[in-house]
Each structure stands twice: as structure tokens, then as C-alpha cells.
mmJSON file of the N, C-alpha and C atoms, coordinates in Angstrom:
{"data_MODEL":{"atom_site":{
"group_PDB":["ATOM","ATOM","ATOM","ATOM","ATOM","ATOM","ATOM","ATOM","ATOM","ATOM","ATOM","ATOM","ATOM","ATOM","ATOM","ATOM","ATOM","ATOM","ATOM","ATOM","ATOM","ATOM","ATOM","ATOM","ATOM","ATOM","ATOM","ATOM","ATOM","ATOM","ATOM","ATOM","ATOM","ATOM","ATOM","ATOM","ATOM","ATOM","ATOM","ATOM","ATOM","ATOM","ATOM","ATOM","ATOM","ATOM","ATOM","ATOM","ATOM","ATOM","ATOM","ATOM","ATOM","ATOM","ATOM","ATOM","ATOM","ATOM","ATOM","ATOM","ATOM","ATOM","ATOM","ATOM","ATOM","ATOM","ATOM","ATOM","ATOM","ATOM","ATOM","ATOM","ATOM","ATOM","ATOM","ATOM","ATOM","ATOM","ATOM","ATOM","ATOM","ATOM","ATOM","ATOM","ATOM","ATOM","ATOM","ATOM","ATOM","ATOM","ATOM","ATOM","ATOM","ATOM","ATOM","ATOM","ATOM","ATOM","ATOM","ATOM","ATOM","ATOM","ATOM","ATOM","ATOM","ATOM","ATOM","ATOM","ATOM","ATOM","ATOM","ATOM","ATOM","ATOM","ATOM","ATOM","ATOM","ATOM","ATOM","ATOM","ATOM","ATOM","ATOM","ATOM","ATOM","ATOM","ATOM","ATOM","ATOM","ATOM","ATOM","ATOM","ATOM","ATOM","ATOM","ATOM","ATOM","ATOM","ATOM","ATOM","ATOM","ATOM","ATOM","ATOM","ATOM","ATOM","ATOM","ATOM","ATOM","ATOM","ATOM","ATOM","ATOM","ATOM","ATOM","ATOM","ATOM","ATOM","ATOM","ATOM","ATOM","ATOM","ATOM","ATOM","ATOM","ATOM","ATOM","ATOM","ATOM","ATOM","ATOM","ATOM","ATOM","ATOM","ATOM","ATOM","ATOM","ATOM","ATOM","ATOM","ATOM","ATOM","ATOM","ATOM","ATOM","ATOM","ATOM","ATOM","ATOM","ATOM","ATOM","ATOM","ATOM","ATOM","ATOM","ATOM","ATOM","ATOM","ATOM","ATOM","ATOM","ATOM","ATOM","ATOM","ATOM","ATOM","ATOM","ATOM","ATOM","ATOM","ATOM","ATOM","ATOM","ATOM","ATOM","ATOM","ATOM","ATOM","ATOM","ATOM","ATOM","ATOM","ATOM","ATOM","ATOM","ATOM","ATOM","ATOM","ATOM","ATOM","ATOM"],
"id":[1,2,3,4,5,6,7,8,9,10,11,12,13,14,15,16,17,18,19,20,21,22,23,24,25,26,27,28,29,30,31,32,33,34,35,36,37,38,39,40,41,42,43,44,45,46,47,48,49,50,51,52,53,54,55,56,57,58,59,60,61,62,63,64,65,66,67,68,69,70,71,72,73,74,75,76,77,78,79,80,81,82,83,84,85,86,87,88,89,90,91,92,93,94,95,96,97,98,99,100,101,102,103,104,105,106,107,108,109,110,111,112,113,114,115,116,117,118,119,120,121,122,123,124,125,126,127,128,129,130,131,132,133,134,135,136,137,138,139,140,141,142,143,144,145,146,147,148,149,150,151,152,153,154,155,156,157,158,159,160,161,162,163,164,165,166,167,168,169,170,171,172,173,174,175,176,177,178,179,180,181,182,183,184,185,186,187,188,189,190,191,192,193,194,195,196,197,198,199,200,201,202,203,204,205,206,207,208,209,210,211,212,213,214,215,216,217,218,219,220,221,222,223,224,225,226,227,228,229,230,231],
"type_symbol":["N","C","C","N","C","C","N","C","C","N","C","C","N","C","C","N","C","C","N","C","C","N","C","C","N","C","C","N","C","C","N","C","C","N","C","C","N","C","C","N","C","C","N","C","C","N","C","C","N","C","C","N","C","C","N","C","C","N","C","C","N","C","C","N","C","C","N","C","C","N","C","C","N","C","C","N","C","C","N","C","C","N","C","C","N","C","C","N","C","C","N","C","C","N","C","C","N","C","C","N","C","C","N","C","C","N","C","C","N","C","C","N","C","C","N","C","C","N","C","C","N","C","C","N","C","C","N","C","C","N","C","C","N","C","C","N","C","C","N","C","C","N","C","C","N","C","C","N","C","C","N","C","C","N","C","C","N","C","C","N","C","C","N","C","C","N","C","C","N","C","C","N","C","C","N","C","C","N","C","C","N","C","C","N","C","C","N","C","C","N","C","C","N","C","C","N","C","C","N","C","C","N","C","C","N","C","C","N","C","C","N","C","C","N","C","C","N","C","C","N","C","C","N","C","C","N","C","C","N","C","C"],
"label_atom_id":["N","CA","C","N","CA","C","N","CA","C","N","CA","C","N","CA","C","N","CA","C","N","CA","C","N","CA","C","N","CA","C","N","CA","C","N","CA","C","N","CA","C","N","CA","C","N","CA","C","N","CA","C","N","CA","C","N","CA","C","N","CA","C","N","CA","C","N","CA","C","N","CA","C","N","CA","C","N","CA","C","N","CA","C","N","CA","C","N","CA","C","N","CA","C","N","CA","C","N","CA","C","N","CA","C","N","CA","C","N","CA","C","N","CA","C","N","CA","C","N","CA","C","N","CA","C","N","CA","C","N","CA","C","N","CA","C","N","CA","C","N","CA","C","N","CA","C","N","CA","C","N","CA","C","N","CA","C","N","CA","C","N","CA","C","N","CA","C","N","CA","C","N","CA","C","N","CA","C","N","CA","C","N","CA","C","N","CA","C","N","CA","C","N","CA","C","N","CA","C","N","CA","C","N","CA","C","N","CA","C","N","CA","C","N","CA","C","N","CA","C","N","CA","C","N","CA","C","N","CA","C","N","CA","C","N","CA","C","N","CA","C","N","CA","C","N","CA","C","N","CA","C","N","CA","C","N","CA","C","N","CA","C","N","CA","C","N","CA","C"],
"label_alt_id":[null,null,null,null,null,null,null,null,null,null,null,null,null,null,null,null,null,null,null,null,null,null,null,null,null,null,null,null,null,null,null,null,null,null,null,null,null,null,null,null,null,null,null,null,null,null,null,null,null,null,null,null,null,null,null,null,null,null,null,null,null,null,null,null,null,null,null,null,null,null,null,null,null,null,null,null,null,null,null,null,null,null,null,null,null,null,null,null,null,null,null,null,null,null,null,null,null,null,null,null,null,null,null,null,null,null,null,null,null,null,null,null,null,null,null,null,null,null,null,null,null,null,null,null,null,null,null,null,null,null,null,null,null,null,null,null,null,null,null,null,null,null,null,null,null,null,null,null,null,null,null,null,null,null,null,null,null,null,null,null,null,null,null,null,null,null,null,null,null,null,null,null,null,null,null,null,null,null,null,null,null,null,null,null,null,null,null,null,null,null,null,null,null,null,null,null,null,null,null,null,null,null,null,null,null,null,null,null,null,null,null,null,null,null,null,null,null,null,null,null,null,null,null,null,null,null,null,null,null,null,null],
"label_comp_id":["UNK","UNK","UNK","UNK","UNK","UNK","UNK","UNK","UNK","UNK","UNK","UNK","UNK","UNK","UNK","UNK","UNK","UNK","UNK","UNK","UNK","UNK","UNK","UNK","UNK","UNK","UNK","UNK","UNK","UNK","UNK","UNK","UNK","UNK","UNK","UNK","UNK","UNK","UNK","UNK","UNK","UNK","UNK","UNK","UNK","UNK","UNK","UNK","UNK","UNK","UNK","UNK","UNK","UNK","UNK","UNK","UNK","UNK","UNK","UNK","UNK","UNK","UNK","UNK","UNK","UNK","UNK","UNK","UNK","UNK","UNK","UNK","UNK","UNK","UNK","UNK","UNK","UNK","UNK","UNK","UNK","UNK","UNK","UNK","UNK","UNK","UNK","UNK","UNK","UNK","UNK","UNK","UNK","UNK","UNK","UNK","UNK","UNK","UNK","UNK","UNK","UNK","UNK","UNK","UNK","UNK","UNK","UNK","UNK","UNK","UNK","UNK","UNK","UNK","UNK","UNK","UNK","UNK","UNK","UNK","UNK","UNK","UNK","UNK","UNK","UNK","UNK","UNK","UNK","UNK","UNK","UNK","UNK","UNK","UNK","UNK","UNK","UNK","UNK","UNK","UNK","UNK","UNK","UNK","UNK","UNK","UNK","UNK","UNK","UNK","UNK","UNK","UNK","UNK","UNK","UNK","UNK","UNK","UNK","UNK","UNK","UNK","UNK","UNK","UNK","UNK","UNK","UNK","UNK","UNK","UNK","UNK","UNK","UNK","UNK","UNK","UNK","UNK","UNK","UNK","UNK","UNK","UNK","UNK","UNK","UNK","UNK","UNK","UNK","UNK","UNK","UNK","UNK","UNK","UNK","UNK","UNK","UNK","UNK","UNK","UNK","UNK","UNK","UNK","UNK","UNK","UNK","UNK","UNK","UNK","UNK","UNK","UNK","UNK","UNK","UNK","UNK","UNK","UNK","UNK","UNK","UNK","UNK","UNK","UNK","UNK","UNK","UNK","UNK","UNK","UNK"],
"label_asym_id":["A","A","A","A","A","A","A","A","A","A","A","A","A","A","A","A","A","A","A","A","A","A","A","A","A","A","A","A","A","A","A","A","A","A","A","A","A","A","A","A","A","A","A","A","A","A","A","A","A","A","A","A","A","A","A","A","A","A","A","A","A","A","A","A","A","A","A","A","A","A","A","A","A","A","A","A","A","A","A","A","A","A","A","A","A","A","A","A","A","A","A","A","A","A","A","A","A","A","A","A","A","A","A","A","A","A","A","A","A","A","A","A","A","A","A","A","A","A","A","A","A","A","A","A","A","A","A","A","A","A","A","A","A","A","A","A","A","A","A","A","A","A","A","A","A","A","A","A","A","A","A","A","A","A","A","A","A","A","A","A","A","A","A","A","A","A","A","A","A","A","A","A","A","A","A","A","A","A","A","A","A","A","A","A","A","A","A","A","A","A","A","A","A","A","A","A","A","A","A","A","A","A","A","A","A","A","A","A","A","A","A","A","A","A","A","A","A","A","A","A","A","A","A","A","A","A","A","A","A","A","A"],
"label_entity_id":["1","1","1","1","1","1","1","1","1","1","1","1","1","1","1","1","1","1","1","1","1","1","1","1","1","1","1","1","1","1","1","1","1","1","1","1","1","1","1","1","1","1","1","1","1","1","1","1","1","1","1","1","1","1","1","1","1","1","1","1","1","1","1","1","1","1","1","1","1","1","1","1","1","1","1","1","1","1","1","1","1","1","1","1","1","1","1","1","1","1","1","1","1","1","1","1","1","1","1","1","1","1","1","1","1","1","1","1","1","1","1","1","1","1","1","1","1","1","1","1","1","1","1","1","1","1","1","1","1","1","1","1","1","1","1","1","1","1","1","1","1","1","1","1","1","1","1","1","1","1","1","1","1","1","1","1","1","1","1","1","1","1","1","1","1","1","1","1","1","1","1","1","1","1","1","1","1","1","1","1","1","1","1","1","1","1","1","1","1","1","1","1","1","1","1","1","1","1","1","1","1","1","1","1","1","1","1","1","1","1","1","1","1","1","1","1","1","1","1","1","1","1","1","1","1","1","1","1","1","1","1"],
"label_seq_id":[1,1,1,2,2,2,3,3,3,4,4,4,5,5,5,6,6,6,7,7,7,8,8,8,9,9,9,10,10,10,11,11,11,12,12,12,13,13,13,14,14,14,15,15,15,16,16,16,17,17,17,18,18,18,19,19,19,20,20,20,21,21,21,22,22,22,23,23,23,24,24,24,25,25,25,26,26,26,27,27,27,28,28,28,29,29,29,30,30,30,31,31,31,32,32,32,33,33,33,34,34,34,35,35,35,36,36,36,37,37,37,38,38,38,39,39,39,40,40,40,41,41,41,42,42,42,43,43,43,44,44,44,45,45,45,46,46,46,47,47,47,48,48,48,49,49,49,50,50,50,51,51,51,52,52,52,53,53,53,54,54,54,55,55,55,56,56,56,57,57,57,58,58,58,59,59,59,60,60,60,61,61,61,62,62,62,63,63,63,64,64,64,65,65,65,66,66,66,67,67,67,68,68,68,69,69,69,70,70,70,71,71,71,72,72,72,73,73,73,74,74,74,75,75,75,76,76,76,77,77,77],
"pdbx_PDB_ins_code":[null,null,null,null,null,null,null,null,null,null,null,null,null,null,null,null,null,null,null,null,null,null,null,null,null,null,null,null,null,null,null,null,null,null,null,null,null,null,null,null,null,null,null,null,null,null,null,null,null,null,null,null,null,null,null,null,null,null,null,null,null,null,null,null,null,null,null,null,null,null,null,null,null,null,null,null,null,null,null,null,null,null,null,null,null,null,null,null,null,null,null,null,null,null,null,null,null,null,null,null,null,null,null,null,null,null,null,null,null,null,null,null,null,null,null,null,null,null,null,null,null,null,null,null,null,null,null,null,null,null,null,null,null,null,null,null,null,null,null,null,null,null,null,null,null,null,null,null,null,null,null,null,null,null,null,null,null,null,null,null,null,null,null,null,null,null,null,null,null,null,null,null,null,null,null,null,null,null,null,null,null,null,null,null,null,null,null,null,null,null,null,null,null,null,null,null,null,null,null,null,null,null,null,null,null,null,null,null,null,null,null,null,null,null,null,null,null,null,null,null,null,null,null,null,null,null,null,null,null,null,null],
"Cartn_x":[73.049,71.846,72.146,70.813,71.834,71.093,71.709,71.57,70.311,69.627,68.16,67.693,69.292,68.986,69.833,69.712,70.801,72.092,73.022,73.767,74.272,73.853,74.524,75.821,76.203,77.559,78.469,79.632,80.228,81.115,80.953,82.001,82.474,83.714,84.92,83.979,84.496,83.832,84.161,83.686,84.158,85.791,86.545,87.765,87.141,87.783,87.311,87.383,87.455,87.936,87.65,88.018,87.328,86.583,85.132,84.245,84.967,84.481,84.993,83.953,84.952,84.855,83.671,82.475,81.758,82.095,83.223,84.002,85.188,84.952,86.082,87.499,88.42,90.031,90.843,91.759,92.421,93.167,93.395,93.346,94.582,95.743,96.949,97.652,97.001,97.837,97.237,96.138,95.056,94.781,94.659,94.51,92.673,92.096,90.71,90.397,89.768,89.372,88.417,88.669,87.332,86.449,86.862,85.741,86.078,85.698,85.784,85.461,85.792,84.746,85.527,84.289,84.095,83.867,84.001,83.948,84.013,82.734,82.728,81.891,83.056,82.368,81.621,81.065,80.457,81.292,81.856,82.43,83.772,83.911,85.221,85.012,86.112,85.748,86.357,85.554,85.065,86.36,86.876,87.565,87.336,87.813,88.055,88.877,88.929,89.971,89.571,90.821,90.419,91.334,90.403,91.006,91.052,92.302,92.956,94.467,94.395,95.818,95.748,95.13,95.196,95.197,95.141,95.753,94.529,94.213,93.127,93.576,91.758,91.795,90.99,91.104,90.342,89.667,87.758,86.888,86.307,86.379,85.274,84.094,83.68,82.234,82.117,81.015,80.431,80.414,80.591,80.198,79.674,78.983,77.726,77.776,76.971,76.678,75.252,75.421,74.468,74.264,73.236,73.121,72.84,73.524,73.398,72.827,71.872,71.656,72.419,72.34,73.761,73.553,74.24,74.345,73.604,72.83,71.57,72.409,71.98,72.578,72.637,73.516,73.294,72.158,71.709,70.763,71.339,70.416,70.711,70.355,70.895,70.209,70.053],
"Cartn_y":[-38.086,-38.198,-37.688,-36.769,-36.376,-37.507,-37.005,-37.818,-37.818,-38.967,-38.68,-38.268,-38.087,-36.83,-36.125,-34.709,-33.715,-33.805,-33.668,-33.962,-32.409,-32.186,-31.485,-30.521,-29.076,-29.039,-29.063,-29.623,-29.945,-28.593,-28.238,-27.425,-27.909,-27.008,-26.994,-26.535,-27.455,-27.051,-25.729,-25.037,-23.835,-24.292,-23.591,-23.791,-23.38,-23.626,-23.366,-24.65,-24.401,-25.858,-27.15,-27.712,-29.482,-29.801,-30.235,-30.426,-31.739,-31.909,-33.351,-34.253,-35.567,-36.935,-37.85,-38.128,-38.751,-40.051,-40.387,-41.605,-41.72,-43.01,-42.605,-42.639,-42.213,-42.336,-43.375,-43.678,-44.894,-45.402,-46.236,-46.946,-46.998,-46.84,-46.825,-45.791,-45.194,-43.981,-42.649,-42.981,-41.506,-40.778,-41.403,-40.155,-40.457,-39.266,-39.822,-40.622,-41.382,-42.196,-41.831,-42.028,-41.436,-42.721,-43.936,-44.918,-45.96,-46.889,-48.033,-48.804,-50.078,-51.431,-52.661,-52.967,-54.244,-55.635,-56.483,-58.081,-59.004,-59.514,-60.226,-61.569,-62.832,-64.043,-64.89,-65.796,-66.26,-66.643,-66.184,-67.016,-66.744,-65.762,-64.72,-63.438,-62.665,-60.983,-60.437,-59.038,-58.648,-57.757,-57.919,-56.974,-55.673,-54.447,-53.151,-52.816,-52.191,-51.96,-50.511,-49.768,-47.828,-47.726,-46.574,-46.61,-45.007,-44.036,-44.628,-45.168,-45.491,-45.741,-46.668,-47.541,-49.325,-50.016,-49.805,-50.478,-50.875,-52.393,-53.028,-52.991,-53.572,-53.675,-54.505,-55.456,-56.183,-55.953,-56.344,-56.087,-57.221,-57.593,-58.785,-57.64,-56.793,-56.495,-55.78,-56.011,-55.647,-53.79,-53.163,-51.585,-51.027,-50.549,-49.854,-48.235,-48.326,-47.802,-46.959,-45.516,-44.463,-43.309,-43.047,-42.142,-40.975,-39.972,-38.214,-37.715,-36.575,-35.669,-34.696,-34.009,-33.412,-32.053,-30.899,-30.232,-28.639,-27.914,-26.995,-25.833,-25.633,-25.0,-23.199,-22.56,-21.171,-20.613,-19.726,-18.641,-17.672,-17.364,-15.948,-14.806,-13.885,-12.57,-11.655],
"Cartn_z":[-169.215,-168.422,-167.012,-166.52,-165.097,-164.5,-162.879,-161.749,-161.449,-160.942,-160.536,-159.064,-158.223,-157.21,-157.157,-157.017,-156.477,-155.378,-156.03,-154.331,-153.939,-152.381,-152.172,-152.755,-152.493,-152.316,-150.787,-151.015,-150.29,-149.704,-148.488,-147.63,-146.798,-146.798,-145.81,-143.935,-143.429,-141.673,-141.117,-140.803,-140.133,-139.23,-139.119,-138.555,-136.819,-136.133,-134.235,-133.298,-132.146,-131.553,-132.089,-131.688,-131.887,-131.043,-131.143,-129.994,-129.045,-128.242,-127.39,-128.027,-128.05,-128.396,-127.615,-127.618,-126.725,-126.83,-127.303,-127.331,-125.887,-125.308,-124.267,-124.954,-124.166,-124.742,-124.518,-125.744,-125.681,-124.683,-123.39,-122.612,-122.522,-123.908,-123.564,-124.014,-124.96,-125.646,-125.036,-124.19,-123.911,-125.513,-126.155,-127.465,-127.799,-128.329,-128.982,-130.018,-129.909,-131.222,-132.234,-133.231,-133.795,-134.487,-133.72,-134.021,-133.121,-132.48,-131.265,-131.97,-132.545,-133.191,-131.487,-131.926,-130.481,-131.158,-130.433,-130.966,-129.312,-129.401,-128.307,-128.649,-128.273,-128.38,-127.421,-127.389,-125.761,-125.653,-123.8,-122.955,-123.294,-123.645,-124.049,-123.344,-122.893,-122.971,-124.238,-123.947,-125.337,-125.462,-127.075,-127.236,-128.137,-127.471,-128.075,-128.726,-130.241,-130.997,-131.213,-131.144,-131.221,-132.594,-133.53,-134.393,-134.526,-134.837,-135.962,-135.205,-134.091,-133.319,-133.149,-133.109,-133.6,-132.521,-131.404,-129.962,-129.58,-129.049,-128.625,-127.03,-126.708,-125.178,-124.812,-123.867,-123.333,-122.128,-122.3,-120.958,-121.228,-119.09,-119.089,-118.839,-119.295,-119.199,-120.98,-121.392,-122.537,-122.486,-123.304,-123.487,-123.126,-122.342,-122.459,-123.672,-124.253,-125.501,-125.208,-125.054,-125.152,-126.43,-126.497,-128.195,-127.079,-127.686,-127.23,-127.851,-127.43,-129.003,-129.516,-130.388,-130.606,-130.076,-130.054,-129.324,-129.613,-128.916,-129.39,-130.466,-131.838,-132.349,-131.947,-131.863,-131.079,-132.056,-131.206,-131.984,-132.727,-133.729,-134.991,-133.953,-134.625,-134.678,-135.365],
"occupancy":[1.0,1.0,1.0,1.0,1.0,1.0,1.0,1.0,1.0,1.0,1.0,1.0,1.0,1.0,1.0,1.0,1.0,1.0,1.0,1.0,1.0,1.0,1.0,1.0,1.0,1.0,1.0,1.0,1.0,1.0,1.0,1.0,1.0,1.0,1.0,1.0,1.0,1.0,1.0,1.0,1.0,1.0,1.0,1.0,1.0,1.0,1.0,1.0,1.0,1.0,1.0,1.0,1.0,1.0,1.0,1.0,1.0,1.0,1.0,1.0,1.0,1.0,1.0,1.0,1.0,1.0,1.0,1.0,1.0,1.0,1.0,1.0,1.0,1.0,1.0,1.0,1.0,1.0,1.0,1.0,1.0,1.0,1.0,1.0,1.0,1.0,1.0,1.0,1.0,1.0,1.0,1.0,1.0,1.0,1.0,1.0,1.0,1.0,1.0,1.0,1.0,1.0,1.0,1.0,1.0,1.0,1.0,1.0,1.0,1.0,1.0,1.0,1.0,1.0,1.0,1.0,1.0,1.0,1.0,1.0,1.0,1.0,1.0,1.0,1.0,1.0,1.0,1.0,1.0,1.0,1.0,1.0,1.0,1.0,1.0,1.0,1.0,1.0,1.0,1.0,1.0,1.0,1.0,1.0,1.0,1.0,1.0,1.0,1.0,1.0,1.0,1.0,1.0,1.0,1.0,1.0,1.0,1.0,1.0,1.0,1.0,1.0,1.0,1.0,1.0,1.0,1.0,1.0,1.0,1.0,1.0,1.0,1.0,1.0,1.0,1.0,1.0,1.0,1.0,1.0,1.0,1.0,1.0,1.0,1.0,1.0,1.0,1.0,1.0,1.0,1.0,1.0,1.0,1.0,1.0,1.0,1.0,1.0,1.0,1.0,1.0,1.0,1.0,1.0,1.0,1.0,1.0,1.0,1.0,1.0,1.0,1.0,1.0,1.0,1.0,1.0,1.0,1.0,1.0,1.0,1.0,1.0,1.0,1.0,1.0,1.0,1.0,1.0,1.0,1.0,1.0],
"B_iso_or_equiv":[0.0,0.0,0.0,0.0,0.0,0.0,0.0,0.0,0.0,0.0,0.0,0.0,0.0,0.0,0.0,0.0,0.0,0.0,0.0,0.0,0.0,0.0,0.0,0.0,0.0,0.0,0.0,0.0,0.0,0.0,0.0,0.0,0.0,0.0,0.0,0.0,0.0,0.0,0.0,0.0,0.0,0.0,0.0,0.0,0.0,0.0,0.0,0.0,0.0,0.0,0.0,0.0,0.0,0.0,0.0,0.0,0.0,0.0,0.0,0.0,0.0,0.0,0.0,0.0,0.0,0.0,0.0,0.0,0.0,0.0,0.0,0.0,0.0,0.0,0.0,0.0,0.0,0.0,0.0,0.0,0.0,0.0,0.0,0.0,0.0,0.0,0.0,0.0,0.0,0.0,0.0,0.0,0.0,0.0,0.0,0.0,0.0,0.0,0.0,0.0,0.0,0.0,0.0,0.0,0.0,0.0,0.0,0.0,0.0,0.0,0.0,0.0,0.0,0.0,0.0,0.0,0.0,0.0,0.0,0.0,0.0,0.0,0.0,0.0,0.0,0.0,0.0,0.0,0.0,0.0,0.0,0.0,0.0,0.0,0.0,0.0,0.0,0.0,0.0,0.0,0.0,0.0,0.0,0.0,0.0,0.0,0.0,0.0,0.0,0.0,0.0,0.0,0.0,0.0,0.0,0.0,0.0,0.0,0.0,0.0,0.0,0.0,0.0,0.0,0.0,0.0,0.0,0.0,0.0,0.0,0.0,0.0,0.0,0.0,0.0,0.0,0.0,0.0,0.0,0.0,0.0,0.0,0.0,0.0,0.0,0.0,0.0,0.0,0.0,0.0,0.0,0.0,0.0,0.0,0.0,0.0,0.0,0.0,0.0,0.0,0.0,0.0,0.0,0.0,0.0,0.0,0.0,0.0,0.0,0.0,0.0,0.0,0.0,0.0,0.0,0.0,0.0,0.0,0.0,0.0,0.0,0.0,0.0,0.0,0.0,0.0,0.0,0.0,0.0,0.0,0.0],
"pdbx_formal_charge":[null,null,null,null,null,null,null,null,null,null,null,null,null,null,null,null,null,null,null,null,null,null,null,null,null,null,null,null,null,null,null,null,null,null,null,null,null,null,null,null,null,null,null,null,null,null,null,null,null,null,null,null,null,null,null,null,null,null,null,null,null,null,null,null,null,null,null,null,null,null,null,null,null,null,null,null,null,null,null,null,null,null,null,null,null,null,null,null,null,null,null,null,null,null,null,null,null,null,null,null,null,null,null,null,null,null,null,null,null,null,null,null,null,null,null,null,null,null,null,null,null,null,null,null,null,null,null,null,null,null,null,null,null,null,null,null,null,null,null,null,null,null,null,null,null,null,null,null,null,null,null,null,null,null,null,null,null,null,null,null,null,null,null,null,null,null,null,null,null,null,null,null,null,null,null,null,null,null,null,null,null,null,null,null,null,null,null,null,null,null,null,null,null,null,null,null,null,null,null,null,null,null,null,null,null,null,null,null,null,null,null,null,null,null,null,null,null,null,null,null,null,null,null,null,null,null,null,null,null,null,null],
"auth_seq_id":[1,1,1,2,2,2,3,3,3,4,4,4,5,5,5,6,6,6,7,7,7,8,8,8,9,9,9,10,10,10,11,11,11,12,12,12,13,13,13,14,14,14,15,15,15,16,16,16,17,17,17,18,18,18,19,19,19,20,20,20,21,21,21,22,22,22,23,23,23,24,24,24,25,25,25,26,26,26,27,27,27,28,28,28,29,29,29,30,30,30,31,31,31,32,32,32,33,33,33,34,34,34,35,35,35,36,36,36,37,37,37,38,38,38,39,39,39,40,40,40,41,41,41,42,42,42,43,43,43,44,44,44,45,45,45,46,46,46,47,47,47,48,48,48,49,49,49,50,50,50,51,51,51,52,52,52,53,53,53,54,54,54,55,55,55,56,56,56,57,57,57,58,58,58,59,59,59,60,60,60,61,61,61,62,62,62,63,63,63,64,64,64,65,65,65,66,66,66,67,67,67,68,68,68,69,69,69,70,70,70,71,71,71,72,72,72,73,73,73,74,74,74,75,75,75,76,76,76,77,77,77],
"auth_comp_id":["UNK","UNK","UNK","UNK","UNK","UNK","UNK","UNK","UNK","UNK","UNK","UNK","UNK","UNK","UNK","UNK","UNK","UNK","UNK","UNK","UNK","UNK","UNK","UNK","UNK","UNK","UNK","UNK","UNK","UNK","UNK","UNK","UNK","UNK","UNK","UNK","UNK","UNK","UNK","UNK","UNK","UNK","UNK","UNK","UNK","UNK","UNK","UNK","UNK","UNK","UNK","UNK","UNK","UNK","UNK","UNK","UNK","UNK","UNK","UNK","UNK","UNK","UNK","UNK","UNK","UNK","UNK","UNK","UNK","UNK","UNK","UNK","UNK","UNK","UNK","UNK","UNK","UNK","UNK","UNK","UNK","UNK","UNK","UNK","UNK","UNK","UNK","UNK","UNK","UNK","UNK","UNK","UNK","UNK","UNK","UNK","UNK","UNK","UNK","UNK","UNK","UNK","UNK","UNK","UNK","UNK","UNK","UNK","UNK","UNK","UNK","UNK","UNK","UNK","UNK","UNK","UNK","UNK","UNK","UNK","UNK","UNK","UNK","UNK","UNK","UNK","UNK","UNK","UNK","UNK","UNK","UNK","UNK","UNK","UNK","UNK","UNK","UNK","UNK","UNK","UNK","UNK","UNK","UNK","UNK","UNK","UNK","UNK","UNK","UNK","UNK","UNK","UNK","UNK","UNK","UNK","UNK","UNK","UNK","UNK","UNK","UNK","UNK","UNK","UNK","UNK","UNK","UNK","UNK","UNK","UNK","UNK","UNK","UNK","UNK","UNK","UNK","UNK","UNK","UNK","UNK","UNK","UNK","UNK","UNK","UNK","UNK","UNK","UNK","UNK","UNK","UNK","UNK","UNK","UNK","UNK","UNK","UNK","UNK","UNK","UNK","UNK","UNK","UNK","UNK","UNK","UNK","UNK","UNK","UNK","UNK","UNK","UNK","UNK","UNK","UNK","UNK","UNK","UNK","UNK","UNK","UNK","UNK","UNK","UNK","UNK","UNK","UNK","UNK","UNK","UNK"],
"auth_asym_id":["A","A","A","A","A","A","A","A","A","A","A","A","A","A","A","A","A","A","A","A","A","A","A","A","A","A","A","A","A","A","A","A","A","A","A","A","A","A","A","A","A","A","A","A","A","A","A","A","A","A","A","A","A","A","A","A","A","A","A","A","A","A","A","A","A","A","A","A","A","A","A","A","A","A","A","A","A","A","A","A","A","A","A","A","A","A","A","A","A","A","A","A","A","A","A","A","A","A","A","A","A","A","A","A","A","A","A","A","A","A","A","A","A","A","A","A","A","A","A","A","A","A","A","A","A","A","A","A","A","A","A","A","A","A","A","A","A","A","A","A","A","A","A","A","A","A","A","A","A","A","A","A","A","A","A","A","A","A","A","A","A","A","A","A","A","A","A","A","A","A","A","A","A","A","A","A","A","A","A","A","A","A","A","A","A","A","A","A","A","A","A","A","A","A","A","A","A","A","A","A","A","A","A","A","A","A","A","A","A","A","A","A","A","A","A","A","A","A","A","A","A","A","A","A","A","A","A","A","A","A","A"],
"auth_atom_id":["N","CA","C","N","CA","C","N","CA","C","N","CA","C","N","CA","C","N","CA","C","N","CA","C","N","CA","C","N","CA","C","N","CA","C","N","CA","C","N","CA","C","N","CA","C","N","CA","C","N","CA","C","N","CA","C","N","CA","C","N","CA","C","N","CA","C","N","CA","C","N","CA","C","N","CA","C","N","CA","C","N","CA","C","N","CA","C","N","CA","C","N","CA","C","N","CA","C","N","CA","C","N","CA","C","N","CA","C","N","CA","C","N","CA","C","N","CA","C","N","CA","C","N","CA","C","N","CA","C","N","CA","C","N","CA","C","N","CA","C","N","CA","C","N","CA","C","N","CA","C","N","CA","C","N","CA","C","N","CA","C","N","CA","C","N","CA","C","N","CA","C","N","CA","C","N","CA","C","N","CA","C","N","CA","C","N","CA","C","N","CA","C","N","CA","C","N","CA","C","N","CA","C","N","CA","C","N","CA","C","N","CA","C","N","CA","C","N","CA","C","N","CA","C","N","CA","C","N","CA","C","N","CA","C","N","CA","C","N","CA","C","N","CA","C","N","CA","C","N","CA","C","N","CA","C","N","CA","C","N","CA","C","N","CA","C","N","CA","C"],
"pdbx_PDB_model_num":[1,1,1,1,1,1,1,1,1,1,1,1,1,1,1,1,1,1,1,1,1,1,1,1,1,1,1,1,1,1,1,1,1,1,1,1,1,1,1,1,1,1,1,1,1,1,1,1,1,1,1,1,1,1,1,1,1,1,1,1,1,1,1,1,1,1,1,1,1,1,1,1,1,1,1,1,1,1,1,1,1,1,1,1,1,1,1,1,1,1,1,1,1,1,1,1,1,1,1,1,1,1,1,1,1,1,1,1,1,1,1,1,1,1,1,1,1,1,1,1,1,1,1,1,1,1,1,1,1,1,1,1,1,1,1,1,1,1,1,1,1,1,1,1,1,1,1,1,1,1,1,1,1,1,1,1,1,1,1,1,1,1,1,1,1,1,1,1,1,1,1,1,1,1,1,1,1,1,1,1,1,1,1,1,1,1,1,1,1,1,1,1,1,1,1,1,1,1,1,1,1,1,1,1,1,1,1,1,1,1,1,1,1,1,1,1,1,1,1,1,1,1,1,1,1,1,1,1,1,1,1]
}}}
């Protein structure tokens, strides 16, 4: 029985720089993260864990957390 939706095919990313991280950098290693998870309890500061380098960080202030749009795709010709 097939699938009752199509999936995509899957490609390889074009090879060319690596865009920058709109993630800030790890606090002790300077390296980029490619994910931040946070955990903050009342009357605690909140902690930051960067992954994939594992090293947490502690703020007495909460995240601030902004959405970008992504970036204008170039034109054809």
C-alpha cells in the first residue's frame, strides 16, 4: 500500500560558506551552537546549555529570544 503522502526527495546542500549562526556563541568555548535549550525556575537564574559542546551557563536575566526572517533568496536570470 503506498504512502498517503508523497515525501519529498532528499538533497545534498549546495557546498559554499556556512551562513552565520543567529545563535550567540558559547560563553566558554566561543564555538557556534547549533541549538541553546534554557531552563529557568522561580527565584533561580536561568540556565543555558549549548549544544553540541555541552557547556552550560548561568544568567540572572532570562533570554531575550527574536525570530529573523530568513534571508532574500538571490535573483535568476
Amino acid at each position: 500500500m503506498r504512502a498517503p503522502h508523497p515525501m519529498p526527495r532528499l538533497e545534498a546542500a549546495p557546498e559554499g560558506p556556512a551562513e552565520p549562526s543567529p545563535l550567540p556563541y558559547c560563553p566558554v568555548c566561543a564555538s557556534a551552537p547549533e541549538r541553546i535549550s534554557w531552563r529557568q525556575r522561580p527565584g533561580r537564574p536561568v540556565m543555558l546549555v549549548f549544544d553540541p559542546c555541552g557547556h552550560r551557563y548561568t544568567s540572572p536575566a532570562p533570554p531575550v529570544l527574536a525570530v529573523t526572517p530568513p534571508p532574500p533568496e538571490p535573483l535568476s536570470r
